[in-house]
Structure formats: structure tokens, C-alpha cells
DOBATI-470297 format. One record per residue: residue number from 1; residue in one letter; chain; z, x, y of N, C-alpha, C in turn. Coordinates in Angstrom, 1 decimal, always signed. Example, Ala and Ser with C-alpha at 12.3 -4.5 7.8 and 13.67 -1.06 7.14 Angstrom:
2
num,residuo,cadena,n.c3,n.c1,n.c2,ca.c3,ca.c1,ca.c2,c.c3,c.c1,c.c2
1,A,A,+7.8,+13.2,-5.7,+7.8,+12.3,-4.5,+7.8,+13.2,-3.3
2,S,A,+7.1,+12.8,-2.2,+7.1,+13.7,-1.1,+7.9,+12.9,+0.0
This chain:
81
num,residuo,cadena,n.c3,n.c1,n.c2,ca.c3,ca.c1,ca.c2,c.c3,c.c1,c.c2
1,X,A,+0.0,+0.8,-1.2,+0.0,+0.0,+0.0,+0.0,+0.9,+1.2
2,X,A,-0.9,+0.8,+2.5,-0.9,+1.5,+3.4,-1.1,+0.7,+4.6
3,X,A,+0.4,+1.0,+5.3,+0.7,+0.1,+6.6,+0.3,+1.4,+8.0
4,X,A,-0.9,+0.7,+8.9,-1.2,+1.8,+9.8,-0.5,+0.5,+11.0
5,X,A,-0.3,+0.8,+12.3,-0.1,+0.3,+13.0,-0.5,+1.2,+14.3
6,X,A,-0.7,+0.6,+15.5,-1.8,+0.9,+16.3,-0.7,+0.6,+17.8
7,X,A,-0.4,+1.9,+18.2,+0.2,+2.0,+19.7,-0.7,+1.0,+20.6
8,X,A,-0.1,+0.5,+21.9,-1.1,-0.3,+22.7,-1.5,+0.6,+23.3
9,X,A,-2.2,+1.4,+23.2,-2.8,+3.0,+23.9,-4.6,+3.3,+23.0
10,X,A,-4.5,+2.6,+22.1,-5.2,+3.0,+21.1,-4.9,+4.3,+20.0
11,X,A,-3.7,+4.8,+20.1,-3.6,+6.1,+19.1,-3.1,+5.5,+18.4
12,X,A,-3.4,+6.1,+16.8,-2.2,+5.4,+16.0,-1.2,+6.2,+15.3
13,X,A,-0.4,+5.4,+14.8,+1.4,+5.9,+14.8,+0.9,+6.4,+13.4
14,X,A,+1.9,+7.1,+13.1,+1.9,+7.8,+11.6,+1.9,+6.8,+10.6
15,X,A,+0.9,+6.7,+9.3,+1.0,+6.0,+8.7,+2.1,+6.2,+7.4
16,X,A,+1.9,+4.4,+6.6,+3.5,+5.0,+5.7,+2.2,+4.3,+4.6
17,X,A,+3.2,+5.1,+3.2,+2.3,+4.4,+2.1,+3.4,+4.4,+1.1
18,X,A,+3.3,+3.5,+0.3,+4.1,+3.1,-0.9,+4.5,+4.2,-2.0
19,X,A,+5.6,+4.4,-2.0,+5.5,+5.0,-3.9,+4.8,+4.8,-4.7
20,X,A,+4.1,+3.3,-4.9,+3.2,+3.9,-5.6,+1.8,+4.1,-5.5
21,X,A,+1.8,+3.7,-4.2,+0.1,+4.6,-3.7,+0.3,+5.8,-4.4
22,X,A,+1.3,+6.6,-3.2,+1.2,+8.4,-3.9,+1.4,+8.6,-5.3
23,X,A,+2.4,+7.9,-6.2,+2.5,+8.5,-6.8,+1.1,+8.5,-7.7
24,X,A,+0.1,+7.1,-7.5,-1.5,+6.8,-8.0,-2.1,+8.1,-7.6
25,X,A,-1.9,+8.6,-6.5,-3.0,+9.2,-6.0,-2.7,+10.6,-6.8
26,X,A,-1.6,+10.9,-6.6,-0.8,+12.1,-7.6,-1.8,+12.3,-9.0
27,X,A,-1.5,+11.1,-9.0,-1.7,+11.3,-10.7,-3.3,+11.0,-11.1
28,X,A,-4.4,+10.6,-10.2,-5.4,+10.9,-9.8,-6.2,+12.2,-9.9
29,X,A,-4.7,+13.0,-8.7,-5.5,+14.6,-8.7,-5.2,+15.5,-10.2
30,X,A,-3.7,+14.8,-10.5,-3.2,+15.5,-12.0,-4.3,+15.3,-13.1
31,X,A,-4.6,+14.3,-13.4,-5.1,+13.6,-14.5,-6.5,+13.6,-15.0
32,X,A,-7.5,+13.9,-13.3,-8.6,+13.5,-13.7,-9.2,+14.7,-13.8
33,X,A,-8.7,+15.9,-12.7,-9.4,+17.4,-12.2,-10.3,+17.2,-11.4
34,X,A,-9.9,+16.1,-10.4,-10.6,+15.7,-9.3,-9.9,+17.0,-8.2
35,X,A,-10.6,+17.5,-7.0,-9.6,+17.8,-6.2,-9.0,+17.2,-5.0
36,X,A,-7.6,+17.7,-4.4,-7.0,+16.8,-3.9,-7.8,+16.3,-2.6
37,X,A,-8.6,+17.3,-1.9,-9.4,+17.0,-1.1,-10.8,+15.9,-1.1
38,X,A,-10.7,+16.0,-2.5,-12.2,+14.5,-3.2,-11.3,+13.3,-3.1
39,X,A,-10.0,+13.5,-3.7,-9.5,+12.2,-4.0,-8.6,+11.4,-2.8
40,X,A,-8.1,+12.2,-1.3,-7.9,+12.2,-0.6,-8.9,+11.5,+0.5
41,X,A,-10.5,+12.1,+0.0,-11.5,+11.3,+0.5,-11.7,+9.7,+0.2
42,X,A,-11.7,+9.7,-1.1,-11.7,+8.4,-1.6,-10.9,+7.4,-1.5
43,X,A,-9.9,+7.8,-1.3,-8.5,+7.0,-0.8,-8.3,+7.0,+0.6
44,X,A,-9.1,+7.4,+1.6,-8.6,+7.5,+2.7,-7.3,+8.2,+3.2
45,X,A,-6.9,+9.1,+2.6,-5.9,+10.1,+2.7,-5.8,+11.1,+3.4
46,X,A,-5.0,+11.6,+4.2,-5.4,+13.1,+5.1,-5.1,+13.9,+3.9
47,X,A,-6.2,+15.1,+3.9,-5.8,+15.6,+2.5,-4.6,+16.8,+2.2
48,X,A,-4.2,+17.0,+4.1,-3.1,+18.0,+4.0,-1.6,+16.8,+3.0
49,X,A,-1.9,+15.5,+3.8,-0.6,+14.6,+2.8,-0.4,+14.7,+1.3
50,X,A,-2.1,+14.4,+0.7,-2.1,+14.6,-0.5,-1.7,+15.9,-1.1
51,X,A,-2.0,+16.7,-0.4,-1.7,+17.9,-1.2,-0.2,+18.0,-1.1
52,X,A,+0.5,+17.7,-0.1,+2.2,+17.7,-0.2,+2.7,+17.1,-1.0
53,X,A,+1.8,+15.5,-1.5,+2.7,+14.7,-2.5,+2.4,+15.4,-3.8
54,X,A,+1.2,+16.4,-4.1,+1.2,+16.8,-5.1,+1.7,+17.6,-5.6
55,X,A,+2.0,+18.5,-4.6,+3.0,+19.7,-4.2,+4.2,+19.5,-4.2
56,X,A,+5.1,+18.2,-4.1,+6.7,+17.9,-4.8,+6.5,+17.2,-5.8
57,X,A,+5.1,+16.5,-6.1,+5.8,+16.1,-7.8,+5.8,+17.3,-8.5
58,X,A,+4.8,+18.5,-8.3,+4.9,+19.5,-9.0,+6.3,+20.3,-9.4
59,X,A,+6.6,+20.1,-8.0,+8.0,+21.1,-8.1,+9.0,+20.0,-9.1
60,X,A,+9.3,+18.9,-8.8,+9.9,+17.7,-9.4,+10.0,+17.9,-10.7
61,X,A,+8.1,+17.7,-11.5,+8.5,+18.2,-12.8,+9.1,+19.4,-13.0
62,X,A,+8.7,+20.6,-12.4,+9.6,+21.7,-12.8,+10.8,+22.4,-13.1
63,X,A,+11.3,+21.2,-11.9,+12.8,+21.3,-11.7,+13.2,+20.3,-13.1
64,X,A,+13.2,+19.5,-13.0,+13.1,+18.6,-14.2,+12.8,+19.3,-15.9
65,X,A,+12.5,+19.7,-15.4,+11.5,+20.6,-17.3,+12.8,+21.9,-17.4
66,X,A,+13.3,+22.1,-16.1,+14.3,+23.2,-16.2,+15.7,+22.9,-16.4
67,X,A,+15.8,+21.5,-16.0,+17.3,+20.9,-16.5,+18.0,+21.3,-15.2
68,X,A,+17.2,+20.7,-14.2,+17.6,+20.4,-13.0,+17.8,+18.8,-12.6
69,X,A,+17.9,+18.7,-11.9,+17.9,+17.4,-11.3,+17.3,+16.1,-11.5
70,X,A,+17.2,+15.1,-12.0,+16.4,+13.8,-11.6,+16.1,+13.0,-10.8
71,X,A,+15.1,+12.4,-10.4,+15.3,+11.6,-9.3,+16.1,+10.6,-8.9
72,X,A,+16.9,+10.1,-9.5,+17.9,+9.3,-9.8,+19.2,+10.3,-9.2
73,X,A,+19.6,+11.3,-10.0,+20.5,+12.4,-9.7,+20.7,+13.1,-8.2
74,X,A,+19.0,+13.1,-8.1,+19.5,+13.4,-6.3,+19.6,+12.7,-5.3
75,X,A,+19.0,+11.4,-5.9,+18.9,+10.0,-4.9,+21.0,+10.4,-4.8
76,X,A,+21.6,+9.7,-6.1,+23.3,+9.9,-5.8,+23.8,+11.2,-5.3
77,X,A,+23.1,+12.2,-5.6,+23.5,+13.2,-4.7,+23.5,+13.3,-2.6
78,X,A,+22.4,+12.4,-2.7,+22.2,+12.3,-1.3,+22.9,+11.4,-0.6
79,X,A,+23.2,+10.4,-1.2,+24.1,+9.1,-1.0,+25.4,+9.8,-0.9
80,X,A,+26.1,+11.3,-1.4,+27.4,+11.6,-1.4,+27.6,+12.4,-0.6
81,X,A,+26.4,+13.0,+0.0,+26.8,+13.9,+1.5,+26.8,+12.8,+2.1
């Protein structure tokens, strides 16, 4: 889901997109061997964004594969600071 919304100036505000846009789009660049810059095109994506969402799930799984953290685990961790 991608909500753009439009200053009365004509510029527009930073857009927001759903969990699971990115995580689709993610798993797009993961899945297919598209690059993130094709798939970025195709979705209408700035392809510097894509590459960041693909760039923390990466780290995510790895932290995860290392018996680090969950996303669940740091959601409560963040909630406790």
C-alpha cells in the first residue's frame, strides 16, 4: 500500500508504504534475481529505498541465522527502553 500525499506547494511529502509492500518488494529482489533497481522501476520505488529494505532484511536474516534477535524480541526490547 503506498500513501503519497501532496503539500499545497506542489512538492510532495515523503512517501510511506506498508509492511507488506516492502517486504513483496524484498522478496521480489530476493527471489527472482531481478535487480533492485528493475524491481524498484516496476513498482514505482526510489531504488535508493529498495535497496535499504533489502539491505535490513538481509542483516535481519543474519542476525537471526546467528541466534540474535527476532523481530518480535526487538520490537519488546524497544518497548523497554
Amino acid at each position: 500500500m503506498l500513501d503519497v500525499q501532496c503539500a499545497g506547494d506542489g512538492h510532495h511529502q515523503r512517501r510511506s508504504y506498508d509492511a507488506p509492500f516492502r517486504e513483496g518488494a524484498v522478496r521480489i529482489v530476493l527471489e527472482t534475481g531481478k535487480s533492485a533497481a528493475e524491481v524498484a522501476r516496476d513498482l514505482g520505488v526510489h531504488e535508493g529505498t529498495l535497496q535499504t529494505w533489502v539491505h535490513r532484511a538481509k542483516a535481519r536474516a543474519a542476525a537471526e541465522a546467528a541466534g540474535g534477535l527476532d523481530e518480535s524480541e526487538r520490537e519488546q526490547l524497544r518497548r523497554l527502553r
